[in-house]
C-alpha positions in Angstrom: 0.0 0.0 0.0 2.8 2.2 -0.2 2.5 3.7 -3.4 -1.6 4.4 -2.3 -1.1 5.5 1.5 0.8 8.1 3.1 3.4 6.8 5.7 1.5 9.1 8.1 -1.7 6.8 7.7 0.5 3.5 7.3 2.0 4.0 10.5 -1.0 5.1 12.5 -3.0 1.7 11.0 0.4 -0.5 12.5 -0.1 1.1 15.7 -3.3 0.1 15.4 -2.9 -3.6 14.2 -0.3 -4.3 17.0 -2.5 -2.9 19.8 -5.5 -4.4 19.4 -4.8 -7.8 18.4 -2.9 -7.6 21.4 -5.6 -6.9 23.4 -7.7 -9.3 21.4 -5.3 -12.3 22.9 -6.8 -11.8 26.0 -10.2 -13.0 24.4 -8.9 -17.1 24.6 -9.7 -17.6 27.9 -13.3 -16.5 27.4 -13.6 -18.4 23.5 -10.9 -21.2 23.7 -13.3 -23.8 22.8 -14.2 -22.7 19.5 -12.1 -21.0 16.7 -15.5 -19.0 15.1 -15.6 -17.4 18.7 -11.9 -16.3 18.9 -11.9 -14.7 15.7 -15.3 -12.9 16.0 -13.9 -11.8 19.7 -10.6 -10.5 17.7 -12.1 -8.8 15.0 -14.4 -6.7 17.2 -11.3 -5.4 19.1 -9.8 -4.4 15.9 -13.2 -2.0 15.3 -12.5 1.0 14.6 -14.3 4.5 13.8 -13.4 7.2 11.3 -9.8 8.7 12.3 -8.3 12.3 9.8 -5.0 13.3 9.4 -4.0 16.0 7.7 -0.4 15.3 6.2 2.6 17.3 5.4 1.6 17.6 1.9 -1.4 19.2 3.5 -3.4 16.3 2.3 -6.7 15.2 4.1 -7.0 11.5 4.4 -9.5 9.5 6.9 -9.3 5.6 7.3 -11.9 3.9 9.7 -11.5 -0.2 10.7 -15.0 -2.2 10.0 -15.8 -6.0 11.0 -18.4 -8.1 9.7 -19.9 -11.5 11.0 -22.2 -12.8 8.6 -25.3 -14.9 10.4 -25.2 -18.8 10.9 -21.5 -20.6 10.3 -21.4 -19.8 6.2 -21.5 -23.0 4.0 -19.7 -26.2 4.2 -19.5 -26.3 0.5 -18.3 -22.7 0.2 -15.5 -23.3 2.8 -14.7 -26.8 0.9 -14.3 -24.8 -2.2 -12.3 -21.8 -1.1 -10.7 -22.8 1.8 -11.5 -19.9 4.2 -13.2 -18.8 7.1 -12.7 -14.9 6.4 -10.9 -12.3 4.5 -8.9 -9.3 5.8 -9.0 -6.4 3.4 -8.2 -2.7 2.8 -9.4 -0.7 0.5 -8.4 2.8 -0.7 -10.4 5.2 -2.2 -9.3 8.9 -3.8 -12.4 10.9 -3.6 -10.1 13.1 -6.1 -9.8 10.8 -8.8 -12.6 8.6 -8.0 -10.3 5.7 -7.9 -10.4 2.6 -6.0 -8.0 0.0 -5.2 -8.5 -3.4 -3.1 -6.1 -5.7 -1.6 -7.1 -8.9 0.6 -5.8 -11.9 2.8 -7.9 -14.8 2.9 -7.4 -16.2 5.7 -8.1 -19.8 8.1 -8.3 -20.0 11.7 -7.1 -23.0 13.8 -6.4 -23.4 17.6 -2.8 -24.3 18.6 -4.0 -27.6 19.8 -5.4 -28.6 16.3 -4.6 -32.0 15.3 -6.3 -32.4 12.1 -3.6 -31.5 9.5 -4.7 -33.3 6.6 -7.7 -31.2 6.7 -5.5 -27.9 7.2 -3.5 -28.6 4.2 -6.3 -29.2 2.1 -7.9 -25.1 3.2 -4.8 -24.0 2.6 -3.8 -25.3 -0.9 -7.2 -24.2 -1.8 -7.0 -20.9 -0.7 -3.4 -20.8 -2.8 -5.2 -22.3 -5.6 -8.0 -19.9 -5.7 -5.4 -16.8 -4.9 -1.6 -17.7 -5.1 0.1 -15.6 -2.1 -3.1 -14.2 -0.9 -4.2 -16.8 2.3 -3.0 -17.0 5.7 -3.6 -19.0 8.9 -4.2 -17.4 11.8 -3.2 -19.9 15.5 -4.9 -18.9 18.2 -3.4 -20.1 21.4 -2.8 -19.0 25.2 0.2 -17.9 24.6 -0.6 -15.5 21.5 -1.9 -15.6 18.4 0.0 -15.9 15.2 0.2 -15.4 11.6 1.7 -17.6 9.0 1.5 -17.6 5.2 0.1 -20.2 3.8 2.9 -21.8 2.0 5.0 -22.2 4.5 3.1 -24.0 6.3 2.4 -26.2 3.1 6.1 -26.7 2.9 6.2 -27.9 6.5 3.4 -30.3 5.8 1.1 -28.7 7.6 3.0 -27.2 11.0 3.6 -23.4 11.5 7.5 -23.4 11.5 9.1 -21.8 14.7 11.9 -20.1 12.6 10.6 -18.5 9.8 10.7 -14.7 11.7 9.6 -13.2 7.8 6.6 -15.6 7.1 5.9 -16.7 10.9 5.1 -13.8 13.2 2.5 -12.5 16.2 -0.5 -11.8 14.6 -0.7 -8.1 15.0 2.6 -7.4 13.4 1.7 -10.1 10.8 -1.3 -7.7 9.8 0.6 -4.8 10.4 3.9 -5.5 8.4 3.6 -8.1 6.1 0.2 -7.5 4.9 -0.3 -4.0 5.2 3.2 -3.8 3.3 2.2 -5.7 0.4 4.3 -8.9 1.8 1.6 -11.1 1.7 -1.9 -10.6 -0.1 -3.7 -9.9 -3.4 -4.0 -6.9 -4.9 -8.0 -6.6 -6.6 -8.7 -9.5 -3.9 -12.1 -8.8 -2.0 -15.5 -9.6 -0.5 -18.7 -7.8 -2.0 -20.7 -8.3 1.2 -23.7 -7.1 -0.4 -23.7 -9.8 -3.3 -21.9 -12.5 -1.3 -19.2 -12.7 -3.9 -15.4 -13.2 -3.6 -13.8 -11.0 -6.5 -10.6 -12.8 -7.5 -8.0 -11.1 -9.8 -6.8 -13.6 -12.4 -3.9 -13.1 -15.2 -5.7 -14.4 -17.7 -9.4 -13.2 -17.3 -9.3 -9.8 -15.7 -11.4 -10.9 -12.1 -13.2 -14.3 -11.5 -16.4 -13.7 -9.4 -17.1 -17.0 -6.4 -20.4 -16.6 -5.1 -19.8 -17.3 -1.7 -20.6 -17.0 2.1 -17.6 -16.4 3.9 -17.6 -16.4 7.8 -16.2 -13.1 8.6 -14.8 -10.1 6.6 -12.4 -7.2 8.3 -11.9 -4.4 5.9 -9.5 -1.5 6.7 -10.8 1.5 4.9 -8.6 4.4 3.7 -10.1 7.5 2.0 -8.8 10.5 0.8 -10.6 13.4 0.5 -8.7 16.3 -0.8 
């Protein structure tokens, strides 16, 4: 996002990231015994109103942090398909040249203690299938929650690696560093809420459209204004 963002906004959103996902750890004691609950309890901590900055190029920009939980547990077949429980997103709109631009993280959320693998592996080489370098897992566990990319943890059949420091890190600076600085994700990757449609970029044919009910969306908006 740096070529879209101002390092004024960039940093405030890290700040922002680290913070609260930190404080969103403290959520496992109350939601340990299911994975939904941990990441619903996260994403609400993230919530965030509109914040303005005027920077030194005496631009005004605003960026605002919204979570969605869609109602019931999304479909089985849907998840089968894509992989994911949720997408983390930002998009970035100039109100001056009515341009738009997305960028998103699929993402799927296992407990520390998880023991199914096989299954793992399977959401996460569909998620790379469906968006190569755009999917995540997220490990929830008492001691902190992490982020990994998705292929690494292919590579290691299935097991977050402890000494992958780049790929492998606490969750909020996973959000806040690696996505956030274009490390991981797809750019034109999102989640039409309104249609229930995953909007894939694709080489070949422009954007493939999924009709799909994801679990939960978080979407990081950034707007400037003049």
């Amino acid at each position: 996002m740096n070529d879209y963002v101002p390092e004024e906004i960039l940093a405030k959103i890290e700040i922002h990231l680290e913070e609260k996902c930190a404080h969103g750890e403290g959520g496992w004691d109350a939601g340990e015994e299911e994975e939904d609950t941990l990441t619903g309890d996260l994403c609400g901590a993230l919530r965030k109103g509109w914040g303005t900055l005027v920077t030194k190029e005496k631009e005004q920009w605003r960026w605002r942090v919204k979570y969605k939980k869609f109602g019931g547990r999304g479909d089985a077949a849907d998840e089968s398909i894509l992989g994911a429980d949720g997408i983390f997103q930002i998009e970035v709109e100039d109100k001056t040249k009515n341009k738009i631009i997305n960028k998103g993280l699929l993402f799927q959320a296992k407990k520390v203690n998880s023991k199914d693998r096989n299954k793992l592996l399977e959401q996460l080489r569909n998620m790379e299938a469906l968006a190569t370098g755009g999917s995540a897992i997220f490990e929830y566990g008492p001691d902190g929650y992490r982020g990994a990319d998705s292929c690494v943890v292919i590579k290691a059949d299935g097991r977050i690696p402890p000494n992958h420091p780049s790929t492998v890190q606490k969750l909020g600076k996973y959000l806040a560093h690696r996505f956030l600085r274009c490390k991981v994700g797809r750019k034109g990757l999102f989640y039409d809420a309104i249609r229930h449609i995953l909007v894939v970029p694709s080489e070949t044919d422009g954007v493939i459209l999924y009709r799909a009910k994801l679990k939960h969306r978080l979407k990081i908006e950034v707007q400037r204004l003049g």
